[in-house]
N, CA, C, O and CB atoms as a CASP TS submission, in Angstrom:
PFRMAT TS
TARGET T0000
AUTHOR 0000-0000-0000
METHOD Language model
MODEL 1
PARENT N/A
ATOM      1  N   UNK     1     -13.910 -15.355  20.213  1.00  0.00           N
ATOM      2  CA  UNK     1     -14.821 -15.362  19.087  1.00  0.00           C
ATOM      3  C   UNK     1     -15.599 -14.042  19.054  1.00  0.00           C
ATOM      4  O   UNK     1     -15.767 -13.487  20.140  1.00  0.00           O
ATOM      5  CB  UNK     1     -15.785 -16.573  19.168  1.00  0.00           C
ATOM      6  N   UNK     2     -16.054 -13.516  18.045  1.00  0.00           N
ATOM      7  CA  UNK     2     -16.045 -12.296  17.562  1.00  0.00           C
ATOM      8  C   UNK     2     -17.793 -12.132  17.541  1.00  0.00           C
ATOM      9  O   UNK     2     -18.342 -12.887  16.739  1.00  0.00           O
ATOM     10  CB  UNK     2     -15.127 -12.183  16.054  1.00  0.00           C
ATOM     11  N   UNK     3     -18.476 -11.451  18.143  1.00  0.00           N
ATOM     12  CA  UNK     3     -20.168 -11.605  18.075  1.00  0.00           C
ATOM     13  C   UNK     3     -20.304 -10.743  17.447  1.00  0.00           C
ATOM     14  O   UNK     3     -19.723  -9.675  17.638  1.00  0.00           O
ATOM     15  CB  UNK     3     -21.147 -11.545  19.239  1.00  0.00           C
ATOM     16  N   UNK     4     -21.281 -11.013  16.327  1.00  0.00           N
ATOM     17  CA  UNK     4     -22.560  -9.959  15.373  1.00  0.00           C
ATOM     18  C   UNK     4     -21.177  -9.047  14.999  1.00  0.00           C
ATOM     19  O   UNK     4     -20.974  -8.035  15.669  1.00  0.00           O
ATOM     20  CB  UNK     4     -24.312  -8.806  16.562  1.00  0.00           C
ATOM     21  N   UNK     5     -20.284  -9.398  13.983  1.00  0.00           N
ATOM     22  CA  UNK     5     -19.388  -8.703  13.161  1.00  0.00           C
ATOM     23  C   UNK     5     -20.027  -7.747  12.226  1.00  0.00           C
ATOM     24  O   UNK     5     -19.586  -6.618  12.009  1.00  0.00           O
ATOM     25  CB  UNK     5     -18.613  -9.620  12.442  1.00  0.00           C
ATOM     26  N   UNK     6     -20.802  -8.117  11.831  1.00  0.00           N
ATOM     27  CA  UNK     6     -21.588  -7.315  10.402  1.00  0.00           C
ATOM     28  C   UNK     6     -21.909  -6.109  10.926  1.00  0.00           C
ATOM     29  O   UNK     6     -22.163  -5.278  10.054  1.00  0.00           O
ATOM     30  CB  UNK     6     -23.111  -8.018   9.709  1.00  0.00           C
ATOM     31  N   UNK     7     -22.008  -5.614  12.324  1.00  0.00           N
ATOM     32  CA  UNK     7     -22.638  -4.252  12.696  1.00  0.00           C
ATOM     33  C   UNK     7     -21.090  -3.686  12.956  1.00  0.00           C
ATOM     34  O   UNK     7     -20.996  -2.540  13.396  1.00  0.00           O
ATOM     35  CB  UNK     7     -23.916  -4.215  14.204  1.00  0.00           C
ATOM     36  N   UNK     8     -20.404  -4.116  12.811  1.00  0.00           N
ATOM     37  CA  UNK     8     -18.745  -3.461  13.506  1.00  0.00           C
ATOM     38  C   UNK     8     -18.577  -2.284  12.865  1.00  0.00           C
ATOM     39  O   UNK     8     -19.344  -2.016  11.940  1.00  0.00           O
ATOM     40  CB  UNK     8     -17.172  -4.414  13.174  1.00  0.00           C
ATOM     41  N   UNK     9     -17.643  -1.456  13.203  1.00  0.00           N
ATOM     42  CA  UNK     9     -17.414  -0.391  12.348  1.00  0.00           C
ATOM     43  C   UNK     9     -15.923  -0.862  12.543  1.00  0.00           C
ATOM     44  O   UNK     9     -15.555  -1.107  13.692  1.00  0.00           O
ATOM     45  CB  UNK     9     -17.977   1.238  12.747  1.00  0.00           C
ATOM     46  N   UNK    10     -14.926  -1.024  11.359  1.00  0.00           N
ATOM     47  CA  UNK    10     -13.716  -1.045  11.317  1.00  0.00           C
ATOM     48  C   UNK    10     -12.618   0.410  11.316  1.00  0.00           C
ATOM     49  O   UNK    10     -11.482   0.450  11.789  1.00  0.00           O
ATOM     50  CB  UNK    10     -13.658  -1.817  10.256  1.00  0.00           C
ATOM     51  N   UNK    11     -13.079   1.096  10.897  1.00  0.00           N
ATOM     52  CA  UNK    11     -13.010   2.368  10.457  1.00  0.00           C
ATOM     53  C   UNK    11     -13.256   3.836  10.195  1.00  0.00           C
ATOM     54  O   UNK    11     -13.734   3.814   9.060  1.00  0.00           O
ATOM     55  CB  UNK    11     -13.020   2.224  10.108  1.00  0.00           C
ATOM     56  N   UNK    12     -13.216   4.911  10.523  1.00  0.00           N
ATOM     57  CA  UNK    12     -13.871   6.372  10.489  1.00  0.00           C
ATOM     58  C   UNK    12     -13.310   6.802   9.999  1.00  0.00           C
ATOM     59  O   UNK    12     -12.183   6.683  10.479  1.00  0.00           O
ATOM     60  CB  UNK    12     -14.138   7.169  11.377  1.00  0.00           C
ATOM     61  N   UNK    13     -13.324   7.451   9.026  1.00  0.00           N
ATOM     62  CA  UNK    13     -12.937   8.719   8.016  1.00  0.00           C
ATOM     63  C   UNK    13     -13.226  10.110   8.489  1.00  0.00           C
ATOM     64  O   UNK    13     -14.260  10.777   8.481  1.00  0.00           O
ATOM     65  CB  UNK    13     -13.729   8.624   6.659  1.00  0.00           C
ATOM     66  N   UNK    14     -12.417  10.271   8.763  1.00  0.00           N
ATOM     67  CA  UNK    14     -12.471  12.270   9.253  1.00  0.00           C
ATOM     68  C   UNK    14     -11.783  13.035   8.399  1.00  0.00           C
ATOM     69  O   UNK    14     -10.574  12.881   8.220  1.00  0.00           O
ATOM     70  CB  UNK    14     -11.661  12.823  10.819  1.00  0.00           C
ATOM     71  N   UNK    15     -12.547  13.993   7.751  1.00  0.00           N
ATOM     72  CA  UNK    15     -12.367  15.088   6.653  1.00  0.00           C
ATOM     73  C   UNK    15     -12.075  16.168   7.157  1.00  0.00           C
ATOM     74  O   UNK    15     -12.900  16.711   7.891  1.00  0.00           O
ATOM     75  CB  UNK    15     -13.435  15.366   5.831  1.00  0.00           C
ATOM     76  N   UNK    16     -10.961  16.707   6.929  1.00  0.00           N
ATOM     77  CA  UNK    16     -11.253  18.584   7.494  1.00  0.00           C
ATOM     78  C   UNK    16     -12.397  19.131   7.117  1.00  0.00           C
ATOM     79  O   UNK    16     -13.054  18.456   6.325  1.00  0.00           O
ATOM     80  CB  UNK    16     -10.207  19.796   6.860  1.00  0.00           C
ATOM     81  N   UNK    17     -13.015  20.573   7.581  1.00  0.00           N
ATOM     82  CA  UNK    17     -13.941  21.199   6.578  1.00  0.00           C
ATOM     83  C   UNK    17     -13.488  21.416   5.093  1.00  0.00           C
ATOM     84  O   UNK    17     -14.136  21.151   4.080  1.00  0.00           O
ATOM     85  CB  UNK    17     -14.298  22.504   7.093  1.00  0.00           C
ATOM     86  N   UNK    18     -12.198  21.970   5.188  1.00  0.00           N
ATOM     87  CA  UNK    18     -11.698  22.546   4.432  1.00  0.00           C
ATOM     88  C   UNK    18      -9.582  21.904   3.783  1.00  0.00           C
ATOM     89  O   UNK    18      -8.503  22.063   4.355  1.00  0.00           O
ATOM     90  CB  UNK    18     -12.058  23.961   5.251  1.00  0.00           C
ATOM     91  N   UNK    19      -9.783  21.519   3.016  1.00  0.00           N
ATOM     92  CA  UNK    19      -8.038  21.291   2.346  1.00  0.00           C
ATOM     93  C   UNK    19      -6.955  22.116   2.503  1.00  0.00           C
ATOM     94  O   UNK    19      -6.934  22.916   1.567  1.00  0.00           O
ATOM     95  CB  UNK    19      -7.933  21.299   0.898  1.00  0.00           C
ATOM     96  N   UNK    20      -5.654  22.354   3.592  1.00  0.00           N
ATOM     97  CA  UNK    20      -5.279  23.490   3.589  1.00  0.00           C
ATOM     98  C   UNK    20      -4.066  23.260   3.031  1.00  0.00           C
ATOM     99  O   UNK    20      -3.335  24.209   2.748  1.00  0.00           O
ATOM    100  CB  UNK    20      -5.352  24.140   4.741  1.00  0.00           C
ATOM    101  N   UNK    21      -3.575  21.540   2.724  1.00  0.00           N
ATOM    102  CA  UNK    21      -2.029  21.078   2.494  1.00  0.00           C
ATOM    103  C   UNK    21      -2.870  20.330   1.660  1.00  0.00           C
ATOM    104  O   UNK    21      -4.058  20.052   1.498  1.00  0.00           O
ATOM    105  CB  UNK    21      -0.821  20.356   3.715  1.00  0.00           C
ATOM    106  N   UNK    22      -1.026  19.984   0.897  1.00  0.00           N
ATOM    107  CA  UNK    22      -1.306  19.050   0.019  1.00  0.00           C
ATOM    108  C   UNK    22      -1.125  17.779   0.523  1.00  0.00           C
ATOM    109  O   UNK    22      -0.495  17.836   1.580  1.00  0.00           O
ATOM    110  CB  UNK    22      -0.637  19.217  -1.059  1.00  0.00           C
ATOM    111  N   UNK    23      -1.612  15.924  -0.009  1.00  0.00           N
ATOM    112  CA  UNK    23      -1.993  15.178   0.372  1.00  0.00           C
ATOM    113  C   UNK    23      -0.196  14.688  -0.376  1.00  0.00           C
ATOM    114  O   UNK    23       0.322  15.000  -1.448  1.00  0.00           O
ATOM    115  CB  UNK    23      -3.616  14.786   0.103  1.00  0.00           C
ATOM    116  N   UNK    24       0.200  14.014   0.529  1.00  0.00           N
ATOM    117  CA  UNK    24       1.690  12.675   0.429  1.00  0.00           C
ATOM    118  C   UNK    24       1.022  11.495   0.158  1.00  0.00           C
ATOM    119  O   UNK    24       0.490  11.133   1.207  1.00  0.00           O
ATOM    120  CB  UNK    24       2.755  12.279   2.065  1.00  0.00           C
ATOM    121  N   UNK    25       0.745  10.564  -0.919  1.00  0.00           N
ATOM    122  CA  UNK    25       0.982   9.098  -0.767  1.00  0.00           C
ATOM    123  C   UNK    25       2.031   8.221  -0.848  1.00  0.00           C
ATOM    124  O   UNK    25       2.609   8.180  -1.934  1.00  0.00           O
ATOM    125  CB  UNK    25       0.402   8.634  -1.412  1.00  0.00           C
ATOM    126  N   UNK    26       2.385   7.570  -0.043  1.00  0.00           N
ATOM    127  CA  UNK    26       3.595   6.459  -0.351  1.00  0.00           C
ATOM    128  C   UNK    26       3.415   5.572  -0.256  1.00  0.00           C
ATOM    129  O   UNK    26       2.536   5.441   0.596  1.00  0.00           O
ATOM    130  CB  UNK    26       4.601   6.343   0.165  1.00  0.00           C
ATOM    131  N   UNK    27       3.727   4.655  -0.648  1.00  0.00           N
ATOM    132  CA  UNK    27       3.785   2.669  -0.802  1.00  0.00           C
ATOM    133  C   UNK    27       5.052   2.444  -0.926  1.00  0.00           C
ATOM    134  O   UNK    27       5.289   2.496  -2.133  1.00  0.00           O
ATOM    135  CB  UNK    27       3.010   1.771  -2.283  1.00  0.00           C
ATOM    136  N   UNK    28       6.245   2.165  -0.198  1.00  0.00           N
ATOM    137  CA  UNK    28       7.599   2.127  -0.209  1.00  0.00           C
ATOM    138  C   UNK    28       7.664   0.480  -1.130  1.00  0.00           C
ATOM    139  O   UNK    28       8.397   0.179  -2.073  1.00  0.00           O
ATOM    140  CB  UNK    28       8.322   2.269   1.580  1.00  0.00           C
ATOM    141  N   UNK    29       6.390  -0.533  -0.283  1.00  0.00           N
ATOM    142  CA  UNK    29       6.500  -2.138  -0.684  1.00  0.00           C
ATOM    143  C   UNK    29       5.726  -2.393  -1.764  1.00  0.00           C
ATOM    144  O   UNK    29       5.461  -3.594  -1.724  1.00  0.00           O
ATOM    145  CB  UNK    29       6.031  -3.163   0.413  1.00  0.00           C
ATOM    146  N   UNK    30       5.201  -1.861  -2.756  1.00  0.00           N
ATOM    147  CA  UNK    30       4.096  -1.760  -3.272  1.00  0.00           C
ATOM    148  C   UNK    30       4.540  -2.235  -4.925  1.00  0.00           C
ATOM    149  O   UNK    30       3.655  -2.634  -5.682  1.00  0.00           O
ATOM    150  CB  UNK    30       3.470  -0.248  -2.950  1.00  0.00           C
ATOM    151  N   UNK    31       5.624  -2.168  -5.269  1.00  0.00           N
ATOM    152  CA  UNK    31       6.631  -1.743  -6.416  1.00  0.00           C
ATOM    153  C   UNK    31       6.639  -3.353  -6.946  1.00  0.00           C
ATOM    154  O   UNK    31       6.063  -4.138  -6.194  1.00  0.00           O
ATOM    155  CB  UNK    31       8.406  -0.938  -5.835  1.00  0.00           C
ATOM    156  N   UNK    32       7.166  -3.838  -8.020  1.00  0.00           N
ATOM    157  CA  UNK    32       7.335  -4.822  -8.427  1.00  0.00           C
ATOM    158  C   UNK    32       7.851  -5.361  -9.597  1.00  0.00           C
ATOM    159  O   UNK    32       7.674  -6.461 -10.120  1.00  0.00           O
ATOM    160  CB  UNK    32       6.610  -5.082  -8.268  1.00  0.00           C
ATOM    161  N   UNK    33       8.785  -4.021 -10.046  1.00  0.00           N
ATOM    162  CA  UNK    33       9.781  -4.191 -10.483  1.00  0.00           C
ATOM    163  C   UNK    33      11.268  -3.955 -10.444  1.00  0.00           C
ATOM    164  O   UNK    33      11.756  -2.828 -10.526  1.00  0.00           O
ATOM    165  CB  UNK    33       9.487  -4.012 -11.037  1.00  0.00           C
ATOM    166  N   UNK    34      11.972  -5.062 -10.314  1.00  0.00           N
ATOM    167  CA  UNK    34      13.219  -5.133  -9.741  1.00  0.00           C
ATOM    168  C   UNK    34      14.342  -4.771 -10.635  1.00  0.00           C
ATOM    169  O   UNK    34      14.681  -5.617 -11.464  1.00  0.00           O
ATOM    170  CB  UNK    34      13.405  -6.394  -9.240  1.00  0.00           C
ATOM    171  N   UNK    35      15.113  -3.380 -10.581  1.00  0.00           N
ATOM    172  CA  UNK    35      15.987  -3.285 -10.648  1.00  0.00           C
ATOM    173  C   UNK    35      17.116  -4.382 -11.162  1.00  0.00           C
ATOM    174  O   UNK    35      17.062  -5.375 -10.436  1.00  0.00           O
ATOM    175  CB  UNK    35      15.944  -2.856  -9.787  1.00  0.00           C
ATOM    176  N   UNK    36      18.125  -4.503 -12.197  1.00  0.00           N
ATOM    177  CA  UNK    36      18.898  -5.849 -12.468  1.00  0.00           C
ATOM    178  C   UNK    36      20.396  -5.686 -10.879  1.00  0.00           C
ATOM    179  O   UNK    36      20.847  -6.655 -10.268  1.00  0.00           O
ATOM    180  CB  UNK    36      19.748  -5.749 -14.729  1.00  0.00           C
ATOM    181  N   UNK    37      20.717  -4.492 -10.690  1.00  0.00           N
ATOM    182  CA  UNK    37      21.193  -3.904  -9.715  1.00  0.00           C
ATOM    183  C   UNK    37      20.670  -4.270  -8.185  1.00  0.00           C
ATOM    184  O   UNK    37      21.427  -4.679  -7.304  1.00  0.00           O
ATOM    185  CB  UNK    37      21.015  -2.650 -10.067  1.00  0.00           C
ATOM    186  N   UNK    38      19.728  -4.126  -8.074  1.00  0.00           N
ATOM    187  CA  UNK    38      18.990  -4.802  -7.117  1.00  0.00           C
ATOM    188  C   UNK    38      19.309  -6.550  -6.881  1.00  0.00           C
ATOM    189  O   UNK    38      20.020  -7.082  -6.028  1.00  0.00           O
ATOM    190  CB  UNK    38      17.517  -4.519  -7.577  1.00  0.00           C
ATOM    191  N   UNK    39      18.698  -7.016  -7.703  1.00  0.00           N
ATOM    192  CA  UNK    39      18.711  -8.413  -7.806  1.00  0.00           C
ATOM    193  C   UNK    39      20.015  -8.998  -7.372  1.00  0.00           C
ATOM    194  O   UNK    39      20.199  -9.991  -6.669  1.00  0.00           O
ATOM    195  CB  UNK    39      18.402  -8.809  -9.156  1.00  0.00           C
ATOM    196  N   UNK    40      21.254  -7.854  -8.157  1.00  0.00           N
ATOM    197  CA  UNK    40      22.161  -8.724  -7.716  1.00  0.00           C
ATOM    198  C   UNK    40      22.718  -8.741  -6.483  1.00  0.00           C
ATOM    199  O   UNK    40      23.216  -9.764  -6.013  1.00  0.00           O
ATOM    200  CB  UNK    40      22.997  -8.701  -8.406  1.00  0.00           C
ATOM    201  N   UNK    41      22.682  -7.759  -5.945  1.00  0.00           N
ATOM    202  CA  UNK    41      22.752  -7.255  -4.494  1.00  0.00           C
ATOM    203  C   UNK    41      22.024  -8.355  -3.196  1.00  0.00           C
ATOM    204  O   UNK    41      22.502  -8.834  -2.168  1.00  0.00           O
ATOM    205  CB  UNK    41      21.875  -5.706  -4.539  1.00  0.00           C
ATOM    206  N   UNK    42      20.694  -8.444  -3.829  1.00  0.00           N
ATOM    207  CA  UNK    42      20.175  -9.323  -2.327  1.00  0.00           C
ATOM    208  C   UNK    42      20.291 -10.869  -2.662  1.00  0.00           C
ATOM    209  O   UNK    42      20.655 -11.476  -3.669  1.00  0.00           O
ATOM    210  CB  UNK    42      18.291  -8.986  -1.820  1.00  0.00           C
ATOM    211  N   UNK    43      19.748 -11.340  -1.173  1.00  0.00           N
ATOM    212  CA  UNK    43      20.049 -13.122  -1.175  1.00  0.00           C
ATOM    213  C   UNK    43      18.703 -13.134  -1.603  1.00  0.00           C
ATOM    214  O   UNK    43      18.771 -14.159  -2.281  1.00  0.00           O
ATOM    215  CB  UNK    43      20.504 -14.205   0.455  1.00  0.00           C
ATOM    216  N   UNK    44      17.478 -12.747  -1.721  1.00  0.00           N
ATOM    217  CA  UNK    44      16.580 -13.421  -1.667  1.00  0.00           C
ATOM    218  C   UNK    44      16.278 -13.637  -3.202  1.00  0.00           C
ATOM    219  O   UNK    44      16.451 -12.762  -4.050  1.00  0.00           O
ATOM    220  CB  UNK    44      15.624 -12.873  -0.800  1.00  0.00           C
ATOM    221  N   UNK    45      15.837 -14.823  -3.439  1.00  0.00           N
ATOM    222  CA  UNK    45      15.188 -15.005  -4.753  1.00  0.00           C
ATOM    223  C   UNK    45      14.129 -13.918  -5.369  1.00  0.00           C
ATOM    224  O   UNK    45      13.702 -12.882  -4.858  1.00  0.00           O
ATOM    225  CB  UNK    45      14.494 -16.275  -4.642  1.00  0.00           C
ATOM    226  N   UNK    46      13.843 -14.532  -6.688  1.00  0.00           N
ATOM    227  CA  UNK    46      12.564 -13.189  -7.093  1.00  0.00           C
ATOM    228  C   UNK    46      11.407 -13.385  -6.627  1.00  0.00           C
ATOM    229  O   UNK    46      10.542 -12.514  -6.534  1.00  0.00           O
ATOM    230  CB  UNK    46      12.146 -12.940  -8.628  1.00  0.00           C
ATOM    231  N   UNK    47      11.265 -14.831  -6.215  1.00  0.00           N
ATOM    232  CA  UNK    47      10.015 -15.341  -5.537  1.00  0.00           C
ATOM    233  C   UNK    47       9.777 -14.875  -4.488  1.00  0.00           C
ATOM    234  O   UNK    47       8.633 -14.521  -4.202  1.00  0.00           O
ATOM    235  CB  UNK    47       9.929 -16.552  -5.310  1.00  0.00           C
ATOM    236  N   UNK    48      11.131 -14.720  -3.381  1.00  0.00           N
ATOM    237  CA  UNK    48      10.751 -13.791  -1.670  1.00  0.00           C
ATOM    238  C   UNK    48      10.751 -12.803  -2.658  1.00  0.00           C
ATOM    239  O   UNK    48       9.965 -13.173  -3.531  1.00  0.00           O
ATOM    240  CB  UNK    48      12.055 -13.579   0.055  1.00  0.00           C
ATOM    241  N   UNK    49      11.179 -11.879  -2.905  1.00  0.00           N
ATOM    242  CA  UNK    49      10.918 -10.307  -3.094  1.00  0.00           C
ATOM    243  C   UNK    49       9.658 -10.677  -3.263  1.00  0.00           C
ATOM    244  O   UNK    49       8.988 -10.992  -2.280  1.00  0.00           O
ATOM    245  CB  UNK    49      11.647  -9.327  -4.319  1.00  0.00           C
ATOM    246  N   UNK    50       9.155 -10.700  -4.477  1.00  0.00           N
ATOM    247  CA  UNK    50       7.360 -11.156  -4.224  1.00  0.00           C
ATOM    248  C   UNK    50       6.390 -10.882  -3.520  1.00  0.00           C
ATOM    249  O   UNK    50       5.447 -10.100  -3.639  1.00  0.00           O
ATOM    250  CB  UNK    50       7.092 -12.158  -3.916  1.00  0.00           C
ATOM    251  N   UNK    51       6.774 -11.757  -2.604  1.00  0.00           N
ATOM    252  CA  UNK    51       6.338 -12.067  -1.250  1.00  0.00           C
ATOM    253  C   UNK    51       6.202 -10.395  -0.384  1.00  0.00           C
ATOM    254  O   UNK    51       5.243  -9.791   0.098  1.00  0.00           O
ATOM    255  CB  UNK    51       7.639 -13.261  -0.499  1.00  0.00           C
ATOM    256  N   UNK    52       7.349 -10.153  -0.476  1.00  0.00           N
ATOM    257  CA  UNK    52       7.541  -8.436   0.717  1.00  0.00           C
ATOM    258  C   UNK    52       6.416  -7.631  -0.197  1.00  0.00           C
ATOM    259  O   UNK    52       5.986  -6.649   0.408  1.00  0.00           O
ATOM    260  CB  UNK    52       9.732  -7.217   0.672  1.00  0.00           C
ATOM    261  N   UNK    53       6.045  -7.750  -1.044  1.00  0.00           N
ATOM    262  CA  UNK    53       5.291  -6.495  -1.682  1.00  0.00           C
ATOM    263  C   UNK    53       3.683  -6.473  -1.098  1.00  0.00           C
ATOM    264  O   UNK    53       2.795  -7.315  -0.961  1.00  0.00           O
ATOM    265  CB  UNK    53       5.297  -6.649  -3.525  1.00  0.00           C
ATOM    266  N   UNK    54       3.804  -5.310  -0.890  1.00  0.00           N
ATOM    267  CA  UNK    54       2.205  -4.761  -0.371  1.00  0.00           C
ATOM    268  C   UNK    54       1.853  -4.589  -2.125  1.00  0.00           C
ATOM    269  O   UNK    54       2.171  -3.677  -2.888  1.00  0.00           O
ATOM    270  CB  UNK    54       2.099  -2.802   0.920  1.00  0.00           C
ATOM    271  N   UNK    55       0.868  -6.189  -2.452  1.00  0.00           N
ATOM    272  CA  UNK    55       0.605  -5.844  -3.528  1.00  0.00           C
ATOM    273  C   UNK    55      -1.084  -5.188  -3.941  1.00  0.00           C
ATOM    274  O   UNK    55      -2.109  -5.360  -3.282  1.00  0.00           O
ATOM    275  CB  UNK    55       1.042  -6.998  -4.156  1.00  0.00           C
ATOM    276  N   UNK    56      -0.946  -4.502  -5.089  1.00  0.00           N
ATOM    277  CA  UNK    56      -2.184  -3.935  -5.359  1.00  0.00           C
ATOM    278  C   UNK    56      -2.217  -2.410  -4.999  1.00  0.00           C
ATOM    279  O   UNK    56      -2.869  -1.560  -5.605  1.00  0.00           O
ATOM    280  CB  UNK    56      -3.228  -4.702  -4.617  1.00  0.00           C
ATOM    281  N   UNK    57      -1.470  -2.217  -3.997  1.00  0.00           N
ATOM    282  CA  UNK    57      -1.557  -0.896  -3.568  1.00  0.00           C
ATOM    283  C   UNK    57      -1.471   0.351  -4.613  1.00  0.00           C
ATOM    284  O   UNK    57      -1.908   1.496  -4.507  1.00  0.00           O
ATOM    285  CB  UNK    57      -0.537  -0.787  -2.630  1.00  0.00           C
ATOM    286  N   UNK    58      -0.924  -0.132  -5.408  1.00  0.00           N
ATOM    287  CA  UNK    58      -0.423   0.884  -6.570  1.00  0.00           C
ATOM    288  C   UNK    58      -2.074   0.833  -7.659  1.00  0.00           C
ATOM    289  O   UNK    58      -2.315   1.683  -8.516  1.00  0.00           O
ATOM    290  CB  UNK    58       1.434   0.052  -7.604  1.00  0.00           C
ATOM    291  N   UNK    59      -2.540   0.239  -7.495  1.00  0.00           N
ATOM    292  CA  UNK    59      -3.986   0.333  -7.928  1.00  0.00           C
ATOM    293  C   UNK    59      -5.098   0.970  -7.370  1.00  0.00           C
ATOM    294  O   UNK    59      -6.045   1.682  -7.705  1.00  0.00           O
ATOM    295  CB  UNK    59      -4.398  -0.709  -8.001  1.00  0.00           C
ATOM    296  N   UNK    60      -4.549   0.366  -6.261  1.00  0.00           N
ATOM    297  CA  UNK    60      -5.594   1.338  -5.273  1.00  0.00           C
ATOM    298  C   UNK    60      -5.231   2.800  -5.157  1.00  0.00           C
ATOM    299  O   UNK    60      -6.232   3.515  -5.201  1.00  0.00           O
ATOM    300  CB  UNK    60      -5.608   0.819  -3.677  1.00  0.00           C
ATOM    301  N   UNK    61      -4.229   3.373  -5.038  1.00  0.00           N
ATOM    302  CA  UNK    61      -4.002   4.546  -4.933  1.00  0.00           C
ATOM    303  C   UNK    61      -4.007   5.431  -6.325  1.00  0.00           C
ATOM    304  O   UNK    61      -3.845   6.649  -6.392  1.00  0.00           O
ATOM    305  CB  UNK    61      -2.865   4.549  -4.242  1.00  0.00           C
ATOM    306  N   UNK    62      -4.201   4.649  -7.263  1.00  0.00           N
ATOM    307  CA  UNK    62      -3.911   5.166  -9.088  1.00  0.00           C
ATOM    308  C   UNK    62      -4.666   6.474  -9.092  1.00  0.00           C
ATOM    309  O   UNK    62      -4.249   7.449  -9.718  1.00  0.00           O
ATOM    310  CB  UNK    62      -4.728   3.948 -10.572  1.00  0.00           C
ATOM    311  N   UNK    63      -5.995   6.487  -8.252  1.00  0.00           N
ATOM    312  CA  UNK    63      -6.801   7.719  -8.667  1.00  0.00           C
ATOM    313  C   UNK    63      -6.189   8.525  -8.359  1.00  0.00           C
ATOM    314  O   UNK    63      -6.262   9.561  -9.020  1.00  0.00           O
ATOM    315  CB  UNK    63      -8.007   7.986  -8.252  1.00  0.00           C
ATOM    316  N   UNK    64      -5.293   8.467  -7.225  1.00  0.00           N
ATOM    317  CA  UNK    64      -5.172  10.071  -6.309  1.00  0.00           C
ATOM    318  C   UNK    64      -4.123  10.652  -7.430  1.00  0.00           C
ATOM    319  O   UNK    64      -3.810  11.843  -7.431  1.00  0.00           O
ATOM    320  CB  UNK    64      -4.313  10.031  -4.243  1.00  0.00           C
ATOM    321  N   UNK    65      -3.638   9.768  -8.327  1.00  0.00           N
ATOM    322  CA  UNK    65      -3.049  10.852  -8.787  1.00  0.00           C
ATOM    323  C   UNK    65      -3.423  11.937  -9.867  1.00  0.00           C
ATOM    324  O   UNK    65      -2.665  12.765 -10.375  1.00  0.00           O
ATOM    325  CB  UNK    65      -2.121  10.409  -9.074  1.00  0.00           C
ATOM    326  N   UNK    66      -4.682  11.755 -10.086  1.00  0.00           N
ATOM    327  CA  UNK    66      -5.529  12.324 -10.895  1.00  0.00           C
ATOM    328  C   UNK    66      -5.880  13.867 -10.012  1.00  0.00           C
ATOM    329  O   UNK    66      -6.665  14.687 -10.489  1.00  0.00           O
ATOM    330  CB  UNK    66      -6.841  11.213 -11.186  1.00  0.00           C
TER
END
């Protein structure tokens, strides 16, 4: 059991000073539309595919492409 959670830090963000590359985002699972090619190819229903998707991600990341 987990004591006084609310003070936790889950996370740190470390910034360079300075930007010297450019930034890669990928979400390989993130996608959620299936190909008719696709579909026919795998066993799983459209309901598992579903399921595998890291969903939302593509929302969350929408800004960076700005």
């Amino acid at each position: 059991m987990l004591a006084n959670v609310s003070n936790a830090h889950w996370f740190e963000i470390l910034a360079p000073a300075a930007w010297t590359a450019p930034v890669v985002f990928n979400s390989p699972h993130s996608g959620h539309t299936y190909p008719q090619q696709l579909l026919a190819q795998t066993r799983l229903s459209p309901q598992a595919l579903r399921k595998s998707e890291d969903c939302y991600i593509d929302e969350l990341f929408e800004s960076c492409v700005d």
